[in-house]
Backbone as CSV, one residue per row, in Angstrom:
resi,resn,N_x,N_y,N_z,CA_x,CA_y,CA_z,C_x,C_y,C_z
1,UNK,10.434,-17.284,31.747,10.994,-16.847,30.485,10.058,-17.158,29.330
2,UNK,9.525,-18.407,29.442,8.592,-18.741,28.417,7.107,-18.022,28.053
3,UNK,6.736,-17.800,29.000,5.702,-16.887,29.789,6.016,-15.409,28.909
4,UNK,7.187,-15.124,29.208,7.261,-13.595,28.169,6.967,-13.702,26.567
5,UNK,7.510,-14.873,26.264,7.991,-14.984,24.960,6.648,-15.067,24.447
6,UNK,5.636,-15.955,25.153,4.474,-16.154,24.581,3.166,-15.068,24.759
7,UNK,3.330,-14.064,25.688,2.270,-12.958,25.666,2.832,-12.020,24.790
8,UNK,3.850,-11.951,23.495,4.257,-10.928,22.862,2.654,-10.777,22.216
9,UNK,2.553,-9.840,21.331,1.605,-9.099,20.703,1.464,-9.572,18.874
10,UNK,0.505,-9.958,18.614,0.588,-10.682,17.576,-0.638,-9.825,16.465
11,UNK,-0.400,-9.590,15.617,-1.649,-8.526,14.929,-1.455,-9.348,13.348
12,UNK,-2.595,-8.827,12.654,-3.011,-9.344,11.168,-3.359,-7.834,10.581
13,UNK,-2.650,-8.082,9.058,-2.851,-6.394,8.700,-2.365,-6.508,7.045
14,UNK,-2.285,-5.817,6.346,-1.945,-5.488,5.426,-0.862,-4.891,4.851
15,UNK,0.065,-5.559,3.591,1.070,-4.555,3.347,0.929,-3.309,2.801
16,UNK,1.695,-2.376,2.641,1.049,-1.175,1.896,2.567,-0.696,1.554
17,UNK,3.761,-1.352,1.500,4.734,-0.700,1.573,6.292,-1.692,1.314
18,UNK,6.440,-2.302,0.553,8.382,-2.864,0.835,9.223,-2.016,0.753
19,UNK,9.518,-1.321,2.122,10.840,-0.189,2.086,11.998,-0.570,2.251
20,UNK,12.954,-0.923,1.477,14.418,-1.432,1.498,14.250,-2.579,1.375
21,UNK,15.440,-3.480,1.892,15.639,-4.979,2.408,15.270,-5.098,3.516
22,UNK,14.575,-6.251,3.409,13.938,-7.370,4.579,12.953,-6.249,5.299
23,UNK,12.595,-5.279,4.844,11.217,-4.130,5.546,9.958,-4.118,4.752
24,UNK,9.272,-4.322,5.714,7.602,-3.770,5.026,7.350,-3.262,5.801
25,UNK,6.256,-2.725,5.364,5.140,-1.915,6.469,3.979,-2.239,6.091
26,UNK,2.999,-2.402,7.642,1.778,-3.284,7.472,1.047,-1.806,8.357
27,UNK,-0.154,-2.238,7.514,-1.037,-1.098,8.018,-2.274,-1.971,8.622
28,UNK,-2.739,-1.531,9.452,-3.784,-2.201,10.757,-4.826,-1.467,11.042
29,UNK,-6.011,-1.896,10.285,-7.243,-0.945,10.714,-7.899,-1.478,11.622
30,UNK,-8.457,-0.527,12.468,-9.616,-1.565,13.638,-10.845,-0.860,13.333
31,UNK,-12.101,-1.053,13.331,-13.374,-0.492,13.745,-14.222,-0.426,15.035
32,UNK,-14.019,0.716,15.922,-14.401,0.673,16.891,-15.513,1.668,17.202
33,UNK,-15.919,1.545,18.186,-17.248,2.603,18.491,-16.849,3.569,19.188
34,UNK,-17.379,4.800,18.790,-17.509,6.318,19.559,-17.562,6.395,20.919
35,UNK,-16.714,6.413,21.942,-17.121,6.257,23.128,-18.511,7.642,23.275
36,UNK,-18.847,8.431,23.015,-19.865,8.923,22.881,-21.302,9.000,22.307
37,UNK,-20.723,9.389,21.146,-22.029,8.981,20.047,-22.070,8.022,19.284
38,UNK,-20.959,6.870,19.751,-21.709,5.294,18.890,-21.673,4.798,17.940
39,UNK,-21.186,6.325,17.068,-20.905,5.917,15.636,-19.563,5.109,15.359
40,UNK,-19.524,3.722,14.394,-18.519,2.998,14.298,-17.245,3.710,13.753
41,UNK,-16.414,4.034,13.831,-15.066,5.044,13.263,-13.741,3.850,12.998
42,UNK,-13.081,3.816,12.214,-12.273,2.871,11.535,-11.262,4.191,11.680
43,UNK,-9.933,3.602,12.602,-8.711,3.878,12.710,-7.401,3.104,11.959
44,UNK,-6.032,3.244,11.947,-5.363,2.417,11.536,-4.368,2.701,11.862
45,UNK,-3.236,1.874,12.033,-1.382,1.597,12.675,-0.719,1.501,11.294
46,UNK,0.233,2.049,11.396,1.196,1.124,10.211,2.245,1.028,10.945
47,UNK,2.585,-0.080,10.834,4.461,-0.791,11.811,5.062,-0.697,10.837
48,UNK,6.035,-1.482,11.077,7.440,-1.486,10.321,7.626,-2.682,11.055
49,UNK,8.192,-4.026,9.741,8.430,-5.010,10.485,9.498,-5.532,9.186
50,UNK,10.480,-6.984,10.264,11.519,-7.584,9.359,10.520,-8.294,8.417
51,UNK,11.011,-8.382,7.366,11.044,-10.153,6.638,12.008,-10.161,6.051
52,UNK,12.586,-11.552,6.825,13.997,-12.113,6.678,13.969,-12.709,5.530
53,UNK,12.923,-12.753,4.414,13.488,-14.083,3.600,12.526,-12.888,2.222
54,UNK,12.348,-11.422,2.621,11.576,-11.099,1.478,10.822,-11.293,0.560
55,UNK,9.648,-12.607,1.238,8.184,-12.632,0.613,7.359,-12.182,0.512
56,UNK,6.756,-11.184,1.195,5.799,-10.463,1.712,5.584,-9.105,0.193
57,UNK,4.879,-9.141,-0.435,4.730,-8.184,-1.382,3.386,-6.618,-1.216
58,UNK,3.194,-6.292,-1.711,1.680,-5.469,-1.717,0.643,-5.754,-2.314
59,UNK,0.083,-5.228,-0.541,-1.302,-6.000,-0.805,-1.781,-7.648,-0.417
60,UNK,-0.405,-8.146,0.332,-0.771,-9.398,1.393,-1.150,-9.015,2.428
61,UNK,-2.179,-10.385,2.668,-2.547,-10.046,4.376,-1.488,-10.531,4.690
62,UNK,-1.098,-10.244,5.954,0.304,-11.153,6.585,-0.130,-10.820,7.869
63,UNK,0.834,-11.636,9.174,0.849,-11.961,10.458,1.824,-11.711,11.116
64,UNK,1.911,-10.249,12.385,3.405,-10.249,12.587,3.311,-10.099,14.120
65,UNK,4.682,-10.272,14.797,4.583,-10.222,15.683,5.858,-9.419,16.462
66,UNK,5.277,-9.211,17.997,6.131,-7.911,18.638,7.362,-8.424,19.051
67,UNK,9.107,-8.165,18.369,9.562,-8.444,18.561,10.514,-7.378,19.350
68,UNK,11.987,-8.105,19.607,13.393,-6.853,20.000,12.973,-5.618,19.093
69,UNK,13.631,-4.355,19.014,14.092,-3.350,18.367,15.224,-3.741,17.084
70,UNK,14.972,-4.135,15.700,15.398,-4.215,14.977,16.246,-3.197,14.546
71,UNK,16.114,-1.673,14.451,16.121,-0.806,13.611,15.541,0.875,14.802
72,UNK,15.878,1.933,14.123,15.163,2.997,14.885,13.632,2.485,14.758
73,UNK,12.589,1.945,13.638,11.189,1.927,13.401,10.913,0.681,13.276
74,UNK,11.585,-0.127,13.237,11.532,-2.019,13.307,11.308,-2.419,14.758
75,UNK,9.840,-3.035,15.151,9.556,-3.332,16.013,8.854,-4.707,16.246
76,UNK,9.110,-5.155,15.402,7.821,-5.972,14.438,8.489,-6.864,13.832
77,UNK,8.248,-8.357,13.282,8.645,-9.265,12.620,7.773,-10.187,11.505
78,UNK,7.619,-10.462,10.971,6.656,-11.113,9.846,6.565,-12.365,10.428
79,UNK,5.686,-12.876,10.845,5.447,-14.775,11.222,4.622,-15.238,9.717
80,UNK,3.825,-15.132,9.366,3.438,-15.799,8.319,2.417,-14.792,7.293
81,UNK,2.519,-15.654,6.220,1.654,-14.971,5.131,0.375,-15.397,4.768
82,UNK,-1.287,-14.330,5.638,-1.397,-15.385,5.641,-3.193,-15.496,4.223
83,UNK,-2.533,-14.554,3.211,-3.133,-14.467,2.082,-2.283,-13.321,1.168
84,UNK,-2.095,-14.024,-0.016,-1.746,-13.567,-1.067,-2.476,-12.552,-1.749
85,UNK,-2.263,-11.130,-2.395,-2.773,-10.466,-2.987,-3.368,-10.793,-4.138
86,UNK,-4.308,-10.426,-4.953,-5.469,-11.847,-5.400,-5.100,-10.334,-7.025
């Protein structure tokens, strides 16, 4: 049981979004290489995740992780904040 709890999926990303109560949305860019031609190409995710206590503003980095199904698009939970928008 413990074993599950601890391989959940844990990502670092950006807010770009407080939609309603206790929702943000974090957007997740990666930079990866062309499986062909090599060139570096920058993709990005945006989740939908809780925060239970509505700290999380725009433009924090924050830390979330893969939780239950909150919601139809809530998949996601806020663990920590872990830089303030400057």
């Amino acid at each position: 049981m413990t074993d599950s709890r601890n391989s959940r999926k844990v990502r670092t990303g950006v807010v770009t979004s407080v939609s309603g109560a206790k929702t943000i949305v974090v957007t997740i860019t990666e930079r990866k290489r062309h499986p062909k031609y090599g060139k570096m190409m920058t993709s990005s995710k945006k989740l939908h995740a809780h925060d239970e206590e509505c700290t999380a503003g725009v433009g924090d980095t924050v830390r979330v992780m893969e939780t239950r199904p909150m919601s139809k698009m809530k998949r996601w939970r806020l663990i920590e904040l872990v830089e303030r928008a400057k």
